[in-house]
N, C-alpha and C positions, 0 to 999 in steps of 0.2 A: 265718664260717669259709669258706674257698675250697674244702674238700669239699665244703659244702651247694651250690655252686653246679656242683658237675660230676654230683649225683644223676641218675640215669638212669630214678627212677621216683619218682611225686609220694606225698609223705606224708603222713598224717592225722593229724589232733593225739589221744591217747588219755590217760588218765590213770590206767592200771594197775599195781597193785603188784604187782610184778614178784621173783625172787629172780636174782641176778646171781654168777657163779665167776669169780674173778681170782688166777690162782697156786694155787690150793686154797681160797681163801678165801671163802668165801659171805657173802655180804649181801643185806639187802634194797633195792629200787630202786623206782622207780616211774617207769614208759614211758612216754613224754611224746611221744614222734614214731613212726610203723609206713608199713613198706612191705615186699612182698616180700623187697627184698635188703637191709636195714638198719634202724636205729632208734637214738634218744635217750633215754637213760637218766640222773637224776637219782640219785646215789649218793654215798655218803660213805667213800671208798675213795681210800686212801695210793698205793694199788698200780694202780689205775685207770689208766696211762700210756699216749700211743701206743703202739701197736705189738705191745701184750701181747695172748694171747690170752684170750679172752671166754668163755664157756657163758653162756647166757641162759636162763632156766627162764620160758616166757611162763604156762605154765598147768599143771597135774598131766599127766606124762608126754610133756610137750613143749618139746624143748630144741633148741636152734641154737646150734652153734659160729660164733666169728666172729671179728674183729678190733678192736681199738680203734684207729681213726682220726684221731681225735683229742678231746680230753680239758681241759676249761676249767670254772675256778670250780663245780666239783659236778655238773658233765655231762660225760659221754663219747659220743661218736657210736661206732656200730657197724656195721660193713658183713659183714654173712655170707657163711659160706664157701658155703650154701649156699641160695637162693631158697627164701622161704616157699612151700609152697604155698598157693593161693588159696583153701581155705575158709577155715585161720587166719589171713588176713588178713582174708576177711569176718566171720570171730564177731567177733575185735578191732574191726572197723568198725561192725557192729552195735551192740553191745555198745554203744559212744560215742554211737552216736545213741539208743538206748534211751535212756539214762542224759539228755540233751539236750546235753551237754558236745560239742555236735561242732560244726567246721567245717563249711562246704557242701561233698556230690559235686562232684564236676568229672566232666566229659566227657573224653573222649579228647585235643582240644585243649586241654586244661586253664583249661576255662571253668566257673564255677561253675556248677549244678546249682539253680533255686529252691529255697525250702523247701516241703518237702510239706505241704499241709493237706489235712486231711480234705473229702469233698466233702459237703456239707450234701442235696446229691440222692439219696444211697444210703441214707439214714436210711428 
């Protein structure tokens, strides 16, 4: 997709079941990409098309309007109206590495981060 290549901030793979509003219509989704201003949603939704508007329900009492950008084989990309703030993108971040399902950190120049291991000298 030539959206994903003009992203303005790097995303992290998640894999949360998520609830998704399109028209009035609720369904369930599950969040496969997260960053401040956007994400990828995997949903089974008719109405799902560019350009409609979005409500994203990420957790109980937290919701981001936004837009659909675009919309292919049972995914929609999402760009919100308005920036996550930064702890809900870190519990979502957390969250992924708890679970082990995560990519590597990156750095600022978007260079992978090692994996952390425990250090066997704190013991």
């Amino acid at each position: 997709h030539q959206q994903m290549e003009r992203r303005r901030h790097k995303r992290f793979n998640t894999n949360k079941e998520i609830l998704v509003s399109v028209n009035d219509a609720v369904m369930r989704g599950r969040m496969l990409n997260l960053s401040d201003d956007g994400c990828m949603i995997a949903c089974d939704s008719k109405s799902a098309s560019r350009g409609r508007k979005v409500t994203v329900t990420l957790i109980d009492r937290v919701c981001v309007e936004g837009e659909i950008i675009w919309a292919d084989n049972r995914r929609i990309g999402v760009t919100f109206y308005r920036k996550l703030d930064t702890v809900t993108v870190r519990y979502f971040q957390m969250d992924t590495i708890a679970r082990g399902d995560s990519q590597p950190l990156a750095d600022q120049f978007g260079r992978d981060m090692p994996p952390m291991r425990p250090d066997r000298n704190l013991d």
